[in-house]
N, C-alpha and C positions, 0 to 999 in steps of 0.2 A: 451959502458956503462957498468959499472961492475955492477954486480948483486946484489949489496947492494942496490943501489940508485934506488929510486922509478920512473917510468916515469908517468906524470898524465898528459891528455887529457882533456879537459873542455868544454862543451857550453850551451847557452841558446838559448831559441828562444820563439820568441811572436806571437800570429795570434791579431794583430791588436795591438797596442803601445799606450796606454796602451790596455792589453786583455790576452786573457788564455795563461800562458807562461807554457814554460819546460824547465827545465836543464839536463845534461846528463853528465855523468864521464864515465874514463877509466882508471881506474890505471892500471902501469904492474911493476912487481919487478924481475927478472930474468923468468922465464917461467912461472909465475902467475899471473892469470887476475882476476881481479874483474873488473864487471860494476853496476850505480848507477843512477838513474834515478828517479824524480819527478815532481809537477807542480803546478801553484796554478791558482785560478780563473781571480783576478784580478790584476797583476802586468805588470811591463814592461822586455825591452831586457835587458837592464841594469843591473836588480835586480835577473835575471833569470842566467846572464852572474855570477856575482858576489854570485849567493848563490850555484852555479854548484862547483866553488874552496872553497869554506866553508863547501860543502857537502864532498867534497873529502878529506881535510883537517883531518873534524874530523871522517874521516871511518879510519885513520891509528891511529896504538896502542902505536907508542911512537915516538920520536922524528928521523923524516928522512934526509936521502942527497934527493934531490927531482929536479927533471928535469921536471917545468909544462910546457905545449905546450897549448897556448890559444891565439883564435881568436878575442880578443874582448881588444882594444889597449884601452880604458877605463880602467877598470879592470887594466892593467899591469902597465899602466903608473900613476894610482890615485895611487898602493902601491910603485911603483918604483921611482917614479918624483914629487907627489905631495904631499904622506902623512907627510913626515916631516913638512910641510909649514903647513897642515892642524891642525897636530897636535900642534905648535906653534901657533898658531892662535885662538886655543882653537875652531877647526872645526866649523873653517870661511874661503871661499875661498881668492884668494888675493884680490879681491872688496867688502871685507866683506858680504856675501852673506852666510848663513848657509848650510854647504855641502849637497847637495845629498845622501839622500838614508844612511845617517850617522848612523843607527841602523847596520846595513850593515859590512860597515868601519870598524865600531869597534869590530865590531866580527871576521873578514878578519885580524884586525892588531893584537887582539891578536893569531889567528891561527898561522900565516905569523911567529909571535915571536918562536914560539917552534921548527923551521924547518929551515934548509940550501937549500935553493930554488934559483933555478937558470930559470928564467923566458924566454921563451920560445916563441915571437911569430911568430904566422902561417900564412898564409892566410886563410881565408876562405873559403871551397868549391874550391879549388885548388889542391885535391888530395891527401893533407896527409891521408893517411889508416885509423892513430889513431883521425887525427879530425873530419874526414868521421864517425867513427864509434860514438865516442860523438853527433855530428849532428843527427844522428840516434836515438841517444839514448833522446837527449833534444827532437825531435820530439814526441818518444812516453812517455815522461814526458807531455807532450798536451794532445794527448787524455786521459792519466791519469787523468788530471785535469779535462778535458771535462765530465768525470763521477762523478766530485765530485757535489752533488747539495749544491748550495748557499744555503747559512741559511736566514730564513727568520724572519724577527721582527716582 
């Protein structure tokens, strides 16, 4: 890896689907680490998967070479295999069905645009150090969230 290129680490996680999620980052660029971490009350794995790479996204200051490592074949394959179709379709899947989570998407596809990203998947909880450590990190993105009190009407 030469030391221009960013490596970023990603995950989410839910305690109940939908229920209190977290997300968790790990960027490294030559021998510097930043970690990123939050959570929100009521969302899913999906949204927690996909706001972890938009958190990471916009913690960098200009346009990167980028190596992302993410466990969540959602995620990789909605920007890699199915956003062209989506965005053709004027984000409708191919059975016409209004996408998923599309507030989402479109903040992912403008990010995705500024960066030279080479997609990365892992297994989950298989041992990668750097997905290990995201893991980590989306978990205490949860108890984050678990001290946020809902707003009440």
């Amino acid at each position: 890896m030469d030391k221009k290129t960013v490596e970023i680490w990603t995950d989410g996680a839910c305690k109940g689907n939908p229920g209190i999620g977290g997300w968790g980052v790990l960027l490294r660029q030559g021998p510097h680490e930043k970690t990123l971490c939050g959570g929100e009350l009521d969302t899913t794995n999906n949204r927690m998967e996909m706001t972890a790479v938009i958190e990471a996204l916009k913690a960098l200051k200009r346009p990167c070479k980028i190596v992302l490592h993410i466990d969540s074949q959602y995620v990789q394959k909605g920007i890699t295999e199915w956003m062209d179709g989506w965005l053709r379709r004027n984000w409708k899947t191919a059975d016409k069905k209004p996408v998923k989570n599309v507030d989402l998407w479109q903040e992912l596809n403008q990010l995705v645009a500024l960066h030279d990203i080479t997609w990365k998947w892992v297994k989950g909880h298989a041992g990668d150090p750097g997905n290990e450590r995201a893991d980590a990190l989306a978990n205490e993105g949860v108890i984050m969230a678990k001290k946020i009190t809902p707003k009440s009407d």
